[in-house]
C-alpha positions in Angstrom: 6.8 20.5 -85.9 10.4 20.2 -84.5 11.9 16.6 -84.2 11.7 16.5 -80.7 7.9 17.5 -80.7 7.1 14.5 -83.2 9.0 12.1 -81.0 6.8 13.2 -78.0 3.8 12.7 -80.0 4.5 9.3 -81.4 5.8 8.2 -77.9 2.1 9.0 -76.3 0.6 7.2 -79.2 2.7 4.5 -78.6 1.7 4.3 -75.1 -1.9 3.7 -76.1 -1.1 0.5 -77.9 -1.2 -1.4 -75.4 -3.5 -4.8 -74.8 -6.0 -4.7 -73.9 -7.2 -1.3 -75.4 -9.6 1.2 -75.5 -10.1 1.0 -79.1 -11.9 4.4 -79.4 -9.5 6.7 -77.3 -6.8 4.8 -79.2 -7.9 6.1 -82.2 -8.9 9.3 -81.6 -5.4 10.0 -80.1 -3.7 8.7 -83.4 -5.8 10.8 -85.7 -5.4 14.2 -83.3 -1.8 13.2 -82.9 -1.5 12.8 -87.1 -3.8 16.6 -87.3 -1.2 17.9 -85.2 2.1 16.7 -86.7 1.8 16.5 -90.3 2.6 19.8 -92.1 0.0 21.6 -94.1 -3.1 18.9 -92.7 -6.2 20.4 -90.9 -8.3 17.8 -90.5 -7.8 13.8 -90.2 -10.1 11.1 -90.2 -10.6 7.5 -89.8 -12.6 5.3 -92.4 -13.2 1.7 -91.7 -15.1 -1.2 -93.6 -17.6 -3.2 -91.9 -18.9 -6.9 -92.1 -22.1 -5.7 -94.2 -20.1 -3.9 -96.8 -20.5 -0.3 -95.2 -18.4 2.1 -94.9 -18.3 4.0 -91.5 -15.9 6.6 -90.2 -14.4 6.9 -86.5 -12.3 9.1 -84.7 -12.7 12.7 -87.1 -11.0 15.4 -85.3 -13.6 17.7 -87.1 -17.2 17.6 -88.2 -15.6 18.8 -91.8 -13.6 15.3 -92.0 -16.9 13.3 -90.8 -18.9 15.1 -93.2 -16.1 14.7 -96.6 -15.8 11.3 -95.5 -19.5 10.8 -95.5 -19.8 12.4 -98.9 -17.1 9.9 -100.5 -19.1 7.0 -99.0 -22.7 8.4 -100.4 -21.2 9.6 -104.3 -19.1 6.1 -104.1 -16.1 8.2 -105.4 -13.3 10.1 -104.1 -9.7 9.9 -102.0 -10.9 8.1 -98.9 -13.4 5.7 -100.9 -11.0 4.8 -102.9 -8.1 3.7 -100.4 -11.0 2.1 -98.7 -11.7 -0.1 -101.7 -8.5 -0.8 -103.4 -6.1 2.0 -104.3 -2.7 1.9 -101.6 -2.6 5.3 -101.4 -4.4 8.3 -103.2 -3.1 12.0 -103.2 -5.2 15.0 -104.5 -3.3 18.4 -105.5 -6.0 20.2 -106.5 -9.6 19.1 -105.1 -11.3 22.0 -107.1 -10.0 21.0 -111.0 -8.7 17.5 -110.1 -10.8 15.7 -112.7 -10.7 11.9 -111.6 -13.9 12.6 -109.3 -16.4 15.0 -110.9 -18.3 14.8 -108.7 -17.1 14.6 -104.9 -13.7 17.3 -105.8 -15.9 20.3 -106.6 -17.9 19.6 -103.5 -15.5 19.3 -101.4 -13.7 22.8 -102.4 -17.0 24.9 -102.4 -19.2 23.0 -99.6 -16.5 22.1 -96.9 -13.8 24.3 -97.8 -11.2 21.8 -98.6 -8.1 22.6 -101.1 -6.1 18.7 -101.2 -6.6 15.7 -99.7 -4.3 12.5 -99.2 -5.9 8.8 -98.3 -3.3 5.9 -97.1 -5.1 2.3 -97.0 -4.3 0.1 -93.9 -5.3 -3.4 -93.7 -4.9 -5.5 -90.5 -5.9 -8.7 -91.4 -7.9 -10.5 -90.9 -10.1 -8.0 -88.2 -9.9 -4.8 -90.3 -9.8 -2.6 -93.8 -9.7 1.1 -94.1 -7.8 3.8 -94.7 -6.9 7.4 -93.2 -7.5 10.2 -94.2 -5.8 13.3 -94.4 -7.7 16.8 -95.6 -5.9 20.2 -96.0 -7.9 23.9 -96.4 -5.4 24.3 -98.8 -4.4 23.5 -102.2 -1.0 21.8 -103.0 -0.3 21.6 -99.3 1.0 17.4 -99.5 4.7 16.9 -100.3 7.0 14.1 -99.0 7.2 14.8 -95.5 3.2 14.6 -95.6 3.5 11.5 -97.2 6.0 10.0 -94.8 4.3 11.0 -91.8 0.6 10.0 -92.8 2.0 6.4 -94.1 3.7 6.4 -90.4 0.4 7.0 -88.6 -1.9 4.8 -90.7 0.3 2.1 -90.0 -0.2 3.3 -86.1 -4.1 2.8 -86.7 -3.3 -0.8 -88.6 -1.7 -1.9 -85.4 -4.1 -0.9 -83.1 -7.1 -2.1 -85.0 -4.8 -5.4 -85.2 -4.4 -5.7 -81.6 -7.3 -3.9 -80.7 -9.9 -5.0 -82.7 -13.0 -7.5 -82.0 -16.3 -7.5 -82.6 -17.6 -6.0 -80.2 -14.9 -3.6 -79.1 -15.8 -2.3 -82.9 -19.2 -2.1 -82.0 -18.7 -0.2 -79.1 -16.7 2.4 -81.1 -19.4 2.7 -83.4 -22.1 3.0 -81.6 -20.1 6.1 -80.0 -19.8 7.7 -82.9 -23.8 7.7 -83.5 -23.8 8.9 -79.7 -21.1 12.2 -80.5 -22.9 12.7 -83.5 -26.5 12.9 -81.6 -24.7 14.9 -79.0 -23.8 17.1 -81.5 -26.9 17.8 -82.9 -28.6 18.3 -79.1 -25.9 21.0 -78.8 -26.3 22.6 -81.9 -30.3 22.9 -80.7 -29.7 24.2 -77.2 -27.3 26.6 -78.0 -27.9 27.6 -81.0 -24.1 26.5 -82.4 -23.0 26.0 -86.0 -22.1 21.7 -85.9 -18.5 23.1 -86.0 -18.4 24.6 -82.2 -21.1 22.4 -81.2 -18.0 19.3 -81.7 -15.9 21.8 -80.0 -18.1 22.2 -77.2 -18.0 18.6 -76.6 -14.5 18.3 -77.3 -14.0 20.9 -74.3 -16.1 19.8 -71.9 -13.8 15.9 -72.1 -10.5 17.7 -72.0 -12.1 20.0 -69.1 -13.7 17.4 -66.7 -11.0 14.6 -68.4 -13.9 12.4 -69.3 -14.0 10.5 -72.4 -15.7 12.2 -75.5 -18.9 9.5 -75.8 -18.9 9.8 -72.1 -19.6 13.6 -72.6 -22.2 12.8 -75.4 -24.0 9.9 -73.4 -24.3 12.0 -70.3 -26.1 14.9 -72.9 -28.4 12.3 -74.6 -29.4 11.0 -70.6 -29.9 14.7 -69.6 -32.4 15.5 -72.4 -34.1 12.1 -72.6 -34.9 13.2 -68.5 -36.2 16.5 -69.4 -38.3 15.2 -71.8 -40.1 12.8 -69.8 
């Protein structure tokens, strides 16, 4: 991405940080905007620490991220887990052969496809803990502009949870979540979609009618609760 292009992009996330926020389209525009401007990064992903202890992830620009992230939280090992829990930033080379999760790394290169992986923490005390998450098809694919440019945006997602961030308007951006990922899964059904193009569909349909993606999935879930009564 040329200078000019990344400017652009971190202006129209900047323009989103404003109070008071929609904390879920603020989000999702930071990680798309980090997919799109860090070299050599496919998918990106949000992982955030709740009041009970759970881990929970927002704003995944692909069911691949939400499904990795998901895999970290379940195995309790892994990049995103552990910038989540302690570790200020965590870098993977080589998912397939790196050694430090046995487990999770294997998985992740045969299951979802993934080659490296690169997890910043944020903290934006005292509403908010997490980290983002930064996935790559491809091996060996994080050098120092990643680096640069993924610190840069997870200090964009520490500022907006900061500002952005109450109870409930975290509560709200959950519950969307479990309303795209139900969505999804209604999709998938009706058309007969892989969960891949089943999120795309969705994503289409809000950049199409420029509705907000849990708009999109709320109006689905509506639509086949009426059919079904």
């Amino acid at each position: 991405m040329e200078t000019q292009e990344l400017i652009a992009v971190v202006n129209e996330v900047a323009t989103s940080l404003q109070v008071p926020m929609d904390l879920e389209a603020t989000l999702d525009r930071i990680s798309r905007s980090a997919a799109e401007a860090i070299p050599g990064i496919d998918y990106v992903s949000i992982s955030v620490a709740t009041k009970g202890g759970r881990i929970e992830t927002l704003a995944p620009t692909d069911p691949v991220a939400n499904q990795a992230d998901e895999l970290q939280y379940q195995l309790g090992q892994g990049p995103c887990y552990e910038a989540v829990t302690g570790v200020p930033v965590v870098q993977v080379d080589d998912l397939a052969t790196d050694l430090r999760w046995p487990e999770y790394g294997p998985k992740a290169a045969s299951t979802f496809g993934l080659g490296s992986q690169l997890a910043f923490q944020f903290c934006a005390d005292p509403h908010a803990r997490g980290a983002l998450n930064l996935y790559s098809t491809l091996p060996h694919q994080i050098d120092a502009d990643t680096r640069e440019l993924g610190a840069m945006f997870a200090r964009l997602v520490a500022i907006a949870l900061g500002w952005g961030r109450h109870d409930e308007s975290l509560g709200e951006a959950l519950v969307a979540r479990q309303q795209i990922g139900q969505a999804v899964g209604i999709v998938m059904e009706r058309y007969r979609l892989d969960a891949d193009r089943a999120f795309s569909f969705l994503v289409r349909a809000s950049q199409t009618g420029n509705v907000k993606l849990r708009d999109v999935a709320a109006g689905i879930i509506a639509d086949t609760v009426a059919k079904t009564r």
